[in-house]
MARLO-326187 format. One line per 8 residues: number of its first residue (from 1); for each residue x, y, z of N, C-alpha, C. Coordinates in Angstrom, 2 decimals. Layout:
// MARLO-326187
NUM = X,Y,Z,X,Y,Z,X,Y,Z | ...
END
This chain:
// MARLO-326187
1 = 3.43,67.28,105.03,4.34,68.06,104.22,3.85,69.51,104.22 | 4.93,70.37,104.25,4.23,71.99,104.39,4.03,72.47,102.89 | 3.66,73.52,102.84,3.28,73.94,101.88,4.67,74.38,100.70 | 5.60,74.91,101.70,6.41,75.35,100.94,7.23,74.32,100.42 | 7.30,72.84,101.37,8.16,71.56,100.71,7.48,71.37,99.36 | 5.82,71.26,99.35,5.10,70.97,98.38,5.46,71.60,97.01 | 5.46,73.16,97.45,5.88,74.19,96.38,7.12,73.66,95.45 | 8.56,73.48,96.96,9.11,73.31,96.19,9.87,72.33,95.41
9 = 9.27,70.99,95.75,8.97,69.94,95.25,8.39,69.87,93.98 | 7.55,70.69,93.73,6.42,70.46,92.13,7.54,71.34,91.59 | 7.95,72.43,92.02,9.16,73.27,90.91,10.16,72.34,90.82 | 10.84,71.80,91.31,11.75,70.63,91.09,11.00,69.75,90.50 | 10.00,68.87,90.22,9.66,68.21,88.98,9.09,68.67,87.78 | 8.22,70.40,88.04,8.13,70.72,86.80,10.22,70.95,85.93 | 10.89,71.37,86.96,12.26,71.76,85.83,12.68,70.36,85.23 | 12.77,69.23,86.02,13.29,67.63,85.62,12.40,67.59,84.47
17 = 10.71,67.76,84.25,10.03,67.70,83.46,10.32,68.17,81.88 | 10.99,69.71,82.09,11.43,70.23,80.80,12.73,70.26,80.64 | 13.50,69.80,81.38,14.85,69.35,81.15,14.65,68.46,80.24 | 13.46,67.48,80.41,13.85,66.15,79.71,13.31,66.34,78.44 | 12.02,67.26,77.95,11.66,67.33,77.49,12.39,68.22,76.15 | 13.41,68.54,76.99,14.46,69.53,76.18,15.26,68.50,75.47 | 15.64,67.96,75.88,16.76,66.59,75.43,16.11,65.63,74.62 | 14.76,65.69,74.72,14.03,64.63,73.65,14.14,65.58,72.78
25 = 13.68,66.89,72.60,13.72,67.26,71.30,14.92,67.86,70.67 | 15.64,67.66,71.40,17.37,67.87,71.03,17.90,66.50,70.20 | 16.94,65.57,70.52,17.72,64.27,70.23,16.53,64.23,68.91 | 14.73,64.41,69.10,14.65,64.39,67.44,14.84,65.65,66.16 | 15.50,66.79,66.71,15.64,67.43,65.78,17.12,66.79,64.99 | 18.43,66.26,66.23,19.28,65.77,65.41,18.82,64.42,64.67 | 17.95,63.51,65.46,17.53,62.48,64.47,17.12,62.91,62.81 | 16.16,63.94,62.61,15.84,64.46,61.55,17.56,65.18,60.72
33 = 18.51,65.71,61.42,19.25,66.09,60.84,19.85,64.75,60.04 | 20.48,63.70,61.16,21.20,62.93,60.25,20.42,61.81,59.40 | 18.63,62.17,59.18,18.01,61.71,58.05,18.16,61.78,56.93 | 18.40,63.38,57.10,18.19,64.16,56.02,19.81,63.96,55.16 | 20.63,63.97,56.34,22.22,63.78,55.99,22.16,62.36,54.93 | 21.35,61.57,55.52,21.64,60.10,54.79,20.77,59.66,53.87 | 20.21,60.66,53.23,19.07,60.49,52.23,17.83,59.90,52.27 | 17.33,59.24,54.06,16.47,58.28,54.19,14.91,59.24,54.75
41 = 14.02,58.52,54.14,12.69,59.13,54.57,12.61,59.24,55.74 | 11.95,60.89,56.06,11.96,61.49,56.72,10.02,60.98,57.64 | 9.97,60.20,58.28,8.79,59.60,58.89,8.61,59.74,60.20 | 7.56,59.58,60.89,7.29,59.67,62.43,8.08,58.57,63.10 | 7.79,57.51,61.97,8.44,56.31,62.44,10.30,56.25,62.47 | 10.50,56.77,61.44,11.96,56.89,61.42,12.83,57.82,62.49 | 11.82,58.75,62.43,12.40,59.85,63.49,12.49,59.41,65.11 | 11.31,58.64,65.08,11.14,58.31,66.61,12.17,57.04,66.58
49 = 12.37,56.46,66.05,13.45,54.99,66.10,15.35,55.57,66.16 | 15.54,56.38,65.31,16.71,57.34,65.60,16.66,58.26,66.59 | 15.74,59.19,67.42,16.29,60.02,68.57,15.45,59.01,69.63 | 15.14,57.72,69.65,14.63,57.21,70.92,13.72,57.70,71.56 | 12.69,58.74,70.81,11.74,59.25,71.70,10.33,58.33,71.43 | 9.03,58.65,71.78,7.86,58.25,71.45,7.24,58.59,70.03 | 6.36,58.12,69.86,5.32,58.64,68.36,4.73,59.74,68.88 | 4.17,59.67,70.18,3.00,60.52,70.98,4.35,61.75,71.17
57 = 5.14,61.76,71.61,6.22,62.76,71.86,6.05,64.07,70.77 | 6.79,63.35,69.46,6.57,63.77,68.50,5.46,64.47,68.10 | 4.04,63.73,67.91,3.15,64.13,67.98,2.03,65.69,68.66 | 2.71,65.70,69.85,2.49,66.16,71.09,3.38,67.79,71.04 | 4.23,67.75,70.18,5.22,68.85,69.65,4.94,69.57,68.52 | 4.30,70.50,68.29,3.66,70.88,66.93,5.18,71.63,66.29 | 6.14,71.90,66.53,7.25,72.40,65.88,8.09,71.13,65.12 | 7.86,69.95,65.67,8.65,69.01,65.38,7.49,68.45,64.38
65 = 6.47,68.40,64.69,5.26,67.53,64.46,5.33,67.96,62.82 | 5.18,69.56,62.69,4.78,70.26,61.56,6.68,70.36,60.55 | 7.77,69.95,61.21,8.82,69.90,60.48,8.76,68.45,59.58 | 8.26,67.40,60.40,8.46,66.22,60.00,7.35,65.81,58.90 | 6.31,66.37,58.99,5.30,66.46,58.18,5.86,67.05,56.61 | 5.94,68.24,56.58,7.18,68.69,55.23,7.70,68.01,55.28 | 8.78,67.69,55.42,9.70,66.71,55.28,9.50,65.49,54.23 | 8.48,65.12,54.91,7.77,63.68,54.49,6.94,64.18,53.27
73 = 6.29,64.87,52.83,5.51,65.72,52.09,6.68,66.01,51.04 | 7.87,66.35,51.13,8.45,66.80,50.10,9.65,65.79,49.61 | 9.39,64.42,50.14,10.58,63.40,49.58,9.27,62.03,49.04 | 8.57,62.81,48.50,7.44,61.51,48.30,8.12,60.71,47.88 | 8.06,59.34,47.42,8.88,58.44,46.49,8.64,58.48,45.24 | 8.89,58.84,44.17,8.34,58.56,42.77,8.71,57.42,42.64 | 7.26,56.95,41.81,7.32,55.99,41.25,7.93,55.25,40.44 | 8.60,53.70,40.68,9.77,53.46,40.02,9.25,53.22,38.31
81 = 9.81,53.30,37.36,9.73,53.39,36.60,9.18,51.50,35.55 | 7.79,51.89,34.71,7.53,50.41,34.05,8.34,50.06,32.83 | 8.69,48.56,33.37,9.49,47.91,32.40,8.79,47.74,31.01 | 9.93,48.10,30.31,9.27,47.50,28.34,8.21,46.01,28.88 | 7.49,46.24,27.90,6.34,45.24,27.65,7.24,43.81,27.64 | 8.10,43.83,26.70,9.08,42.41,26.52,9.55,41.75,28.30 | 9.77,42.82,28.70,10.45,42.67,30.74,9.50,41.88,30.96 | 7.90,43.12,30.82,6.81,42.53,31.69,6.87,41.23,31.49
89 = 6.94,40.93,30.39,6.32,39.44,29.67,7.21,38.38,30.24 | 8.23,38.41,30.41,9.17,37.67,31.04,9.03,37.59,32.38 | 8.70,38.67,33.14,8.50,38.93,34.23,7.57,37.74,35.00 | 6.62,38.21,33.88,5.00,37.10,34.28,5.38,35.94,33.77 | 5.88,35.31,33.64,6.48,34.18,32.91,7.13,33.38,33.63 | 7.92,34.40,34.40,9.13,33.74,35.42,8.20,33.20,36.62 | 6.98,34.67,37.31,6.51,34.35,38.47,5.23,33.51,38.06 | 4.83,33.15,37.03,3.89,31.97,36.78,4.25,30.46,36.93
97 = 5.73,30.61,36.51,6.57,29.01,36.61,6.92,29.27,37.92 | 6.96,29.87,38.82,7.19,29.96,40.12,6.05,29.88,40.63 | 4.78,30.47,40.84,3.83,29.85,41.46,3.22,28.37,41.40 | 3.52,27.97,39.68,3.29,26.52,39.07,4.02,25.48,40.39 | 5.40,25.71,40.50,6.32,25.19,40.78,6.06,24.88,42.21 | 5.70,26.37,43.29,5.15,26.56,44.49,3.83,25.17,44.60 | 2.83,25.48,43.80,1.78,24.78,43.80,1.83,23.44,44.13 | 2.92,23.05,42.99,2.76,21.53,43.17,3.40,21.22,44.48
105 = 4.81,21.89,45.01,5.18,21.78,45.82,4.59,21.71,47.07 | 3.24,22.38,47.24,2.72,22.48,48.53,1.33,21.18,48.82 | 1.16,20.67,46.97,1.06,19.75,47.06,1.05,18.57,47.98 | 2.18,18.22,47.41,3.21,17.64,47.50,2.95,17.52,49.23 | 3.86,18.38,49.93,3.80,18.35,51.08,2.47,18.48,52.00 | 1.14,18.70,51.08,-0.07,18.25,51.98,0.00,17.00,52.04 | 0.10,16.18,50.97,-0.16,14.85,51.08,0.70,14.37,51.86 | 1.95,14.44,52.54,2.94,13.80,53.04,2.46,14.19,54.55
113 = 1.43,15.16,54.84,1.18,15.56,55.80,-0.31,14.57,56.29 | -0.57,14.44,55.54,-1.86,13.75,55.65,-1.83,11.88,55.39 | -0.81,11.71,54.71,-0.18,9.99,54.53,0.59,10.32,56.30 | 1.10,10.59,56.74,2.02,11.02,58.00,0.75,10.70,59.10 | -0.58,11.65,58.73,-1.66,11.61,59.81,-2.37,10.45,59.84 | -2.76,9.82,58.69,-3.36,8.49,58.94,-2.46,7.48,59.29 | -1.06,7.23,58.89,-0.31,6.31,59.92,-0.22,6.40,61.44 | -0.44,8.01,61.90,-0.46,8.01,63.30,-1.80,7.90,63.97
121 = -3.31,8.15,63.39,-4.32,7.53,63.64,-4.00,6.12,63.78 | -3.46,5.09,62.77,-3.65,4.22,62.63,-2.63,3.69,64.13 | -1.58,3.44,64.30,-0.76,3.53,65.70,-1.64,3.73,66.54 | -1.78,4.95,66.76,-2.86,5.05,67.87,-4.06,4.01,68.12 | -4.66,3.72,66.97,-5.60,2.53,67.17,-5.22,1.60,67.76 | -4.11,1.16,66.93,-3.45,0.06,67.44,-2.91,-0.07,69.00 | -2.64,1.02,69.57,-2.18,1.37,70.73,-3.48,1.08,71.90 | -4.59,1.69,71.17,-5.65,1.92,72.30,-5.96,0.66,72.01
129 = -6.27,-0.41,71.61,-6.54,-1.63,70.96,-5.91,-2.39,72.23 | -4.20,-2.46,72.32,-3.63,-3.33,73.09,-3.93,-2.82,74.44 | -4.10,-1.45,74.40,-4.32,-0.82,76.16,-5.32,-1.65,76.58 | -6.80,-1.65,75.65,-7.82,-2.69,76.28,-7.55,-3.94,76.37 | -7.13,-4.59,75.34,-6.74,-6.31,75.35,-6.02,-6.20,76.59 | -4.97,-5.36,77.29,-4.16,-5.63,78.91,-5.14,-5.27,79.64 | -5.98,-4.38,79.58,-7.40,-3.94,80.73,-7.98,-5.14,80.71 | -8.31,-5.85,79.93,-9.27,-7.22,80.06,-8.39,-8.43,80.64
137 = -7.25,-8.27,80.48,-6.09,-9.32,80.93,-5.78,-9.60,82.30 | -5.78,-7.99,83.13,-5.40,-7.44,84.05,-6.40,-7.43,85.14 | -6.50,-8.09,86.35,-7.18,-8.18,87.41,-7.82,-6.68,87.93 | -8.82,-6.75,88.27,-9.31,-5.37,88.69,-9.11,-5.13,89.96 | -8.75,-4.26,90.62,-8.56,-4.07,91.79,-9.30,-5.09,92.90 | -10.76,-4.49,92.85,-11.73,-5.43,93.69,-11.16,-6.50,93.54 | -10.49,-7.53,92.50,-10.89,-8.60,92.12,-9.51,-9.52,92.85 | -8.60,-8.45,92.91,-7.21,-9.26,93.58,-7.23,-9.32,95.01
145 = -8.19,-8.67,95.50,-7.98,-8.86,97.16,-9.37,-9.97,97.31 | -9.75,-10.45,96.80,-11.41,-11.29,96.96,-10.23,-12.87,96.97 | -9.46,-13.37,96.12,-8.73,-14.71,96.31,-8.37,-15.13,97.19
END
């Protein structure tokens, strides 16, 4: 290859290079627009899942990098607000008879798991049991061609 194919070969992939690179960030600055349009947190993760680009992309872009950062910085979540003491109390009440409830339940289903396992030990015994009683029944090779 001559020099000048070489030349102008690398200028034709450096322009494909920032063509594309143009269109990724065309696609996460509108991702960030219609975030912001739809009230939803503004994240690396969110951004990159709406304009289809990378984390590292993003990353790798300090204009985008340092927009999305504010962003995220200024929609912290406040904290949702604690229920009256009376809520709590009910609250813990409800998920105590629900773990109660869970408990026994899983119970429950160990033992059915384990009554389940010793019947199939037990089969199996029984299985390997008759395999030998037919091994002892059953002529041995050597033994059928010797008659």
């Amino acid at each position: 290859m001559t020099d000048d194919a070489r030349a102008k070969r690398t200028q034709t992939l450096a322009a494909a290079a920032k063509a594309k690179s143009h269109v990724k960030t065309q696609a996460a600055e509108k991702a960030i627009r219609t975030l912001v349009k739809r009230g939803e947190s503004i994240t690396f993760q969110a951004v990159q899942r709406e304009a289809g680009v990378s984390h590292a992309f993003l990353y790798n872009h300090p204009d985008l990098r340092g927009r999305i950062e504010r962003l995220r910085a200024q929609a912290r979540p406040v904290p949702a607000p604690t229920p009256p003491a009376d809520e709590q109390g009910t609250l813990v009440l409800a998920l105590t008879s629900q773990i109660t409830r869970l408990k026994k339940q899983h119970r429950q289903e160990v033992q059915a798991l384990r009554d389940a396992l010793e019947q199939a030990h037990g089969e199996n015994l029984d299985l390997r049991r008759e395999l030998d009683r037919r091994g002892r029944d059953t002529p041995r090779p050597q033994e059928r061609g010797a008659g």
